[in-house]
Kinemage of the C-alpha trace (Angstrom):
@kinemage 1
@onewidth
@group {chain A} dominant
@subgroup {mainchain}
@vectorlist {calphas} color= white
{ca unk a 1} P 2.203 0.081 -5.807
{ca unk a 2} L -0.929 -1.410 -4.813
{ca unk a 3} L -4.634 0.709 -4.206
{ca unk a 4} L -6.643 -0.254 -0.938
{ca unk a 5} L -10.291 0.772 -0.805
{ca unk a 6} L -12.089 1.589 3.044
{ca unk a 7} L -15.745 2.688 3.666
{ca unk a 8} L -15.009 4.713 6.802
{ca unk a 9} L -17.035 6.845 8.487
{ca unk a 10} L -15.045 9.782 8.045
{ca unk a 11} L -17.499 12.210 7.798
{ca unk a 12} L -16.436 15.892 7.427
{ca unk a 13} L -13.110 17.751 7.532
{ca unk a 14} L -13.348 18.054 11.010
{ca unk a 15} L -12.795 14.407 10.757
{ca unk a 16} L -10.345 14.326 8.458
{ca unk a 17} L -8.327 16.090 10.706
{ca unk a 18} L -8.647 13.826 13.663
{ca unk a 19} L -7.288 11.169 11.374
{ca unk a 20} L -4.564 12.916 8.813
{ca unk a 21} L -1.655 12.796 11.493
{ca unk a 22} L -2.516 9.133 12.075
{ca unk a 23} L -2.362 8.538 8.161
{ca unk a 24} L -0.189 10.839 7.429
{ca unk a 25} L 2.442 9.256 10.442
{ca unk a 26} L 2.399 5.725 9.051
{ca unk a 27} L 5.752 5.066 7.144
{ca unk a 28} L 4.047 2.833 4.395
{ca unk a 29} L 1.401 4.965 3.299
{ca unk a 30} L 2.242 6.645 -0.093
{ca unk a 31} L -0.642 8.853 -0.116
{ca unk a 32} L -4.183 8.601 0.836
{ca unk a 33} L -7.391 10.047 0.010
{ca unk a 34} L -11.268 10.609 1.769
{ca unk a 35} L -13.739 11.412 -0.806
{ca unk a 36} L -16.123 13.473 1.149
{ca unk a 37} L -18.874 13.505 -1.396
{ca unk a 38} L -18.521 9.542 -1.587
{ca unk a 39} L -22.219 8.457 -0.237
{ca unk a 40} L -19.707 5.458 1.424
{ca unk a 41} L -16.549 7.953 2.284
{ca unk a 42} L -14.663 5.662 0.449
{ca unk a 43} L -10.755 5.983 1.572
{ca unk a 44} L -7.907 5.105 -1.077
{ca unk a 45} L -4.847 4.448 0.444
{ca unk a 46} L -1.371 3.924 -1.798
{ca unk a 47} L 1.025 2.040 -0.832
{ca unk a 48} L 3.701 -1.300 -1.361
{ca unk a 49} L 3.373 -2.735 1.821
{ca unk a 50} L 0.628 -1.894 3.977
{ca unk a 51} L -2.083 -4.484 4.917
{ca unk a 52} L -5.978 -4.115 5.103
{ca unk a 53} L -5.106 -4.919 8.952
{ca unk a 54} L -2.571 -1.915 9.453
{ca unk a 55} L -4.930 0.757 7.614
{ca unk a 56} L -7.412 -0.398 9.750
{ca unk a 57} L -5.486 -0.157 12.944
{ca unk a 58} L -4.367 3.396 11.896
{ca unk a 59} L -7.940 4.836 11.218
{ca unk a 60} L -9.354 3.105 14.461
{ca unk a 61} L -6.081 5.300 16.172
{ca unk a 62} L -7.913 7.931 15.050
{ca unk a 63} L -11.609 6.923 16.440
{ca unk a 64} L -13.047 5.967 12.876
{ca unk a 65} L -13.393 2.941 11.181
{ca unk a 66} L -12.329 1.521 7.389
{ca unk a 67} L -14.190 -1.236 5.909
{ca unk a 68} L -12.250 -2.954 3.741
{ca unk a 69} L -13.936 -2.597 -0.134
{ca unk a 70} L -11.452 -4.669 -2.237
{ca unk a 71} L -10.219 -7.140 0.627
């Protein structure tokens, strides 16, 4: 399983529920994460297949954006 790293500006939980379904709906996505009290809102995805592209596609979905961190 591989760890992908986004700076998003997913800013509060009101947020984080805009963007869950979209996250939560996409088949490769292990599990995923948005550390609030992250100065950068860093999102961890995990997952075997899912590309910097895709995450990014799914967030945007959502009206946010990820920034790729390890890419």
């Amino acid at each position: 399983m591989k760890t992908l790293k986004f700076k998003t500006n997913i800013n509060c939980n009101n947020c984080l529920t805009k963007v869950s379904p979209k996250l939560d709906g996409e088949s490769k996505i292990e599990s995923w994460d948005v550390d609030l009290n992250s100065e950068d809102r860093i999102l961890t995805v995990n997952s075997e297949s899912i590309t910097h592209d895709e995450v990014f596609k799914t967030v945007l979905k959502a009206g946010f954006i990820a920034k790729p961190l390890d890419y």
